[in-house]
C-alpha positions as CSV (number, residue, x, y, z in Angstrom):
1,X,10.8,-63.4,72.3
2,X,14.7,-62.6,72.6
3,X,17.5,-63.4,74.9
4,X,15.7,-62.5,78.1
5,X,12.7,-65.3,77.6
6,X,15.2,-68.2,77.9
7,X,17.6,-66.8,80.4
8,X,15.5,-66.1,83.4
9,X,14.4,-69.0,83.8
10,X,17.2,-70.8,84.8
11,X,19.1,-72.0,87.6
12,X,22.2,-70.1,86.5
13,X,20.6,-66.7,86.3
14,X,19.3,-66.9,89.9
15,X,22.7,-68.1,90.9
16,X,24.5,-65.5,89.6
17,X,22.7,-62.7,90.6
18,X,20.9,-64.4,93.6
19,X,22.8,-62.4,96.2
20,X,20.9,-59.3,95.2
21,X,17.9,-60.6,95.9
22,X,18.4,-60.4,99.9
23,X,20.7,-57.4,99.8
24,X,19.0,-55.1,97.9
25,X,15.2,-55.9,97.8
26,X,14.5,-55.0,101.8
27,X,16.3,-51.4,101.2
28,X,14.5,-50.7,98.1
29,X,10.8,-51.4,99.0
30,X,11.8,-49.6,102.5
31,X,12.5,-46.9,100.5
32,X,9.5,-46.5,97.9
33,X,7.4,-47.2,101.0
34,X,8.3,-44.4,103.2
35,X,8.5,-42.0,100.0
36,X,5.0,-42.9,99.1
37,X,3.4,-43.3,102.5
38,X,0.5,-45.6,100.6
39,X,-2.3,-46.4,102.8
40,X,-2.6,-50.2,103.7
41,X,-4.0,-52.2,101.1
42,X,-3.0,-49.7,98.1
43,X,-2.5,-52.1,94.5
44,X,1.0,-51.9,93.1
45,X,2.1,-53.6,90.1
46,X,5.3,-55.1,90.5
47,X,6.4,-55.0,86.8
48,X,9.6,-57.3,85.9
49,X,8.7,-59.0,89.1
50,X,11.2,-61.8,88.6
51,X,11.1,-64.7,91.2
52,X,9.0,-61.8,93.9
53,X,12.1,-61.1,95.5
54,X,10.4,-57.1,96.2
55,X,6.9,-58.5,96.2
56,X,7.5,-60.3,99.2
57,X,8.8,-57.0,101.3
58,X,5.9,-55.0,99.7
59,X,3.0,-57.7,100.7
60,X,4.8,-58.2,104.3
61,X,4.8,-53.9,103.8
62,X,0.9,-54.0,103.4
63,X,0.6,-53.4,99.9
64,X,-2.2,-55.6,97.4
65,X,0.5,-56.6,94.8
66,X,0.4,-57.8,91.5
67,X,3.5,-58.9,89.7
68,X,4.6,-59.1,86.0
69,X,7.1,-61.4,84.3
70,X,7.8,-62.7,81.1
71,X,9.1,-65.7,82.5
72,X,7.1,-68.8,83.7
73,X,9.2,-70.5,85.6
74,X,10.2,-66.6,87.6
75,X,6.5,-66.8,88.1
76,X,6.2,-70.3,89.5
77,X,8.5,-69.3,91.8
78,X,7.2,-66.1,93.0
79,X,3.8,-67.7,93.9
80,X,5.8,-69.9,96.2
81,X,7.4,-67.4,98.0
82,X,4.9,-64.7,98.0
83,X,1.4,-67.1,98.5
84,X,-0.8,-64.2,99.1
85,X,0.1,-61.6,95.6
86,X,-1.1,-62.3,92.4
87,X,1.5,-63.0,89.9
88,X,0.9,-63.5,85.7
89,X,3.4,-64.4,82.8
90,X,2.9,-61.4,81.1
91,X,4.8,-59.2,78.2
92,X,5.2,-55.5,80.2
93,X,4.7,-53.6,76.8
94,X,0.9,-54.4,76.7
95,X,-1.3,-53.0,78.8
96,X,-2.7,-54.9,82.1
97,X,-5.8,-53.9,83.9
98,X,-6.1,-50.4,82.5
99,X,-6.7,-48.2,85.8
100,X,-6.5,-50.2,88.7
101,X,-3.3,-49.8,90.3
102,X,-2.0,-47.0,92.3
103,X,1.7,-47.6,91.5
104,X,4.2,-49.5,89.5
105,X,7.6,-50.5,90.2
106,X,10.4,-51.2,87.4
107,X,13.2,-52.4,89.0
108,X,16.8,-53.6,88.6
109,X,17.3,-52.5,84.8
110,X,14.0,-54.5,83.8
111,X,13.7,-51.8,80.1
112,X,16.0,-51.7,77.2
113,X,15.7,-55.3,76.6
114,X,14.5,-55.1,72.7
115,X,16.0,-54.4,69.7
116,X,13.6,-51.0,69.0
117,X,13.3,-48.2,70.8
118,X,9.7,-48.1,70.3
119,X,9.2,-51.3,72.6
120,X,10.5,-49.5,75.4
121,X,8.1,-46.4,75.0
122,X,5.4,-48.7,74.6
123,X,6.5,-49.9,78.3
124,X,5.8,-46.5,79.6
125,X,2.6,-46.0,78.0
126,X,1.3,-49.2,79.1
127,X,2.1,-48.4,82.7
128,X,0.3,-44.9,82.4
129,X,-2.8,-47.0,81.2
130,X,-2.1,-49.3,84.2
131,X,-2.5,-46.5,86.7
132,X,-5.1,-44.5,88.4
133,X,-4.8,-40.7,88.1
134,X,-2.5,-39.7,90.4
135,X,-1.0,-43.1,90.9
136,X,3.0,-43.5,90.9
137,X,5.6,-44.8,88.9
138,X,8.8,-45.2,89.6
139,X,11.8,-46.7,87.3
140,X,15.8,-48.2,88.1
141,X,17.7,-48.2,85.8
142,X,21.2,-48.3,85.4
143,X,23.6,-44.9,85.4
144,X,24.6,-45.6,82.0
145,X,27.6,-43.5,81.7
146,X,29.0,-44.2,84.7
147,X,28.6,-48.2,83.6
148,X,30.2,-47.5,80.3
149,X,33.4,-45.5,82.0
150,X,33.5,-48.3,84.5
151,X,32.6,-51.4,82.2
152,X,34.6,-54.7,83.1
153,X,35.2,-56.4,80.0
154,X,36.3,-59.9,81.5
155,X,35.1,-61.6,84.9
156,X,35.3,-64.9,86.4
157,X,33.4,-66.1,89.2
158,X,32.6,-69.2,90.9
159,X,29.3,-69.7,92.4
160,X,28.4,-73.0,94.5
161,X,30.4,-75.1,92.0
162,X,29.4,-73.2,88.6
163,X,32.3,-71.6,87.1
164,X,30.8,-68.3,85.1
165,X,32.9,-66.1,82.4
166,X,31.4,-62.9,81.8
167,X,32.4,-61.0,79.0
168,X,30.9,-57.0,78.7
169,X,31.1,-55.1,75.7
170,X,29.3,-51.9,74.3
171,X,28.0,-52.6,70.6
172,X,26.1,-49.8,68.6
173,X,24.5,-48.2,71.8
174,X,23.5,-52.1,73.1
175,X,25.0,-53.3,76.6
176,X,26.1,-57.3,75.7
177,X,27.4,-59.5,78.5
178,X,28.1,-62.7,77.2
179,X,27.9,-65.8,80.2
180,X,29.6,-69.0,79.8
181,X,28.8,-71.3,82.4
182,X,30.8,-74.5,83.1
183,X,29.4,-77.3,85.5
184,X,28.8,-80.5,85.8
185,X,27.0,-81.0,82.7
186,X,29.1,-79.3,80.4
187,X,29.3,-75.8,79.1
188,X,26.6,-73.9,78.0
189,X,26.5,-70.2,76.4
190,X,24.1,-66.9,77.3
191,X,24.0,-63.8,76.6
192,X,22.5,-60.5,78.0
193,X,21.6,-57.4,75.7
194,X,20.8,-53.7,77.1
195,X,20.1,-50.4,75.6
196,X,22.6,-48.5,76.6
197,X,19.4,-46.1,77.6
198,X,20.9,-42.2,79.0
199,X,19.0,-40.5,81.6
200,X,17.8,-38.0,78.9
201,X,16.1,-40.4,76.9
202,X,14.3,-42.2,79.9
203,X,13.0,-38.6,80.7
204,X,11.8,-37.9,77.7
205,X,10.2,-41.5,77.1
206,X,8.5,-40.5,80.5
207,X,7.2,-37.6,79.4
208,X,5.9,-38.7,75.8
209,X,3.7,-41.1,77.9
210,X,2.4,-38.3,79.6
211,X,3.8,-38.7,83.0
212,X,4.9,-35.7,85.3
213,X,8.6,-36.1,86.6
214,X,8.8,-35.6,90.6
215,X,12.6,-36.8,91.4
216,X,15.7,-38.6,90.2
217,X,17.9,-40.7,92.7
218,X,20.5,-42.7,93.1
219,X,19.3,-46.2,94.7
220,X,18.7,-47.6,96.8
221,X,19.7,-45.6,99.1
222,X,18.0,-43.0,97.2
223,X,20.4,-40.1,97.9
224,X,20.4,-36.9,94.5
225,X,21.1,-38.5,92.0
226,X,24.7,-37.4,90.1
227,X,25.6,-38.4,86.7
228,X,29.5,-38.7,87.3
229,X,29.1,-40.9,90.3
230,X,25.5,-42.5,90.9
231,X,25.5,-46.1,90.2
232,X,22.1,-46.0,89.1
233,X,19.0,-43.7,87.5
234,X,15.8,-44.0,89.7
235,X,12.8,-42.3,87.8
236,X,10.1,-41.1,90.2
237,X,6.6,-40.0,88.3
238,X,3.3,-39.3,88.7
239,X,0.2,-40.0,86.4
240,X,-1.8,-36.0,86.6
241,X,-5.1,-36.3,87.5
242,X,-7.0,-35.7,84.5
């Protein structure tokens, strides 16, 4: 299944990037939820839903969510914290509950993980066959020049007694951080793979699919988004009616 299957899942990924969790995930659904103004008890898929970290603020927000993720033990944890969603291991290019949901969230640069192209359109087709016409979608992604200008090739951080070495690297269009983690038990060996995806290309992914563009942001603040400065690319669409 790739990289992303066996790295999830463990205690070192939700170590290293558990601070986001609480700083981001509030400010985010506070965000899509005063853009959208969904009525109470609207169905959003939660796609990428990780360990329901933006589940939680969009079921406390009044939303019915569902959430998405690859990983089982990101799952076991999200129906812990979020009791009242719904959450499935499932693979977010094939198509779940064709026509139920009356918008999708994709968030914290949860596309570009595979090796083709053609798995990450099949992403945005399978969330216009998730959603009722007129539902929305909107996508975070990374501001990918702006990453590459800025890229860090070597860090070192300590987190709660785990030593981590991060080294970043651009390799024929494919963001690769490699993680070494010391503890305890020994050293063990990770590694993360991106597309290097432009906004251009997520656009026109977007609109292959069929979807209409309504705004791109920065987030999650969600001020215009600029491509010399923004730290990320937040995709706002809308499935037509038909």
């Amino acid at each position: 299944m790739g990289w992303f299957k066996h790295w999830f899942g463990t205690r070192y990924y939700s170590l290293l990037y558990g601070h986001r969790d609480v700083e981001d995930a509030h400010l985010w659904v506070d965000a899509i939820h005063g853009r959208w103004q969904a009525p109470r008890g609207a169905e959003l898929l939660d796609l990428a839903c990780g360990r329901g970290r933006h589940a939680f603020f969009f079921e406390e927000a009044g939303w019915k969510v569902t959430g998405l993720d690859i990983s089982p033990e990101s799952i076991a944890e999200a129906r812990h914290t979020v009791p009242n969603a719904e959450f499935a291991v499932h693979d977010m290019r094939v198509p779940f509950r064709p026509g139920t949901f009356d918008a999708v969230c994709c968030l914290f640069t949860s596309l570009g993980y595979f090796e083709d192209l053609e798995d990450d359109r099949a992403v945005f087709r399978a969330v216009w066959a998730a959603l009722k016409p007129g539902g929305r979608f909107v996508l975070d992604f990374m501001n990918t020049g702006v990453v590459l200008r800025d890229l860090v090739g070597q860090e070192d951080l300590s987190k709660d007694g785990v030593d981590f070495e991060l080294n970043r690297s651009c390799e024929n269009g494919v963001l690769v951080k490699c993680i070494t983690v010391r503890d305890a038990g020994g050293e063990q060996h990770f590694e993360e793979r991106v597309q290097a995806l432009t906004p251009e290309q997520l656009e026109a992914m977007a609109r292959d699919a069929g979807f209409a563009i309504e705004d791109r942001t920065d987030g999650p603040v969600l001020s215009p988004f600029d491509p010399l400065t923004s730290q990320r690319f937040v995709l706002w669409m809308r499935k037509p009616h038909q």
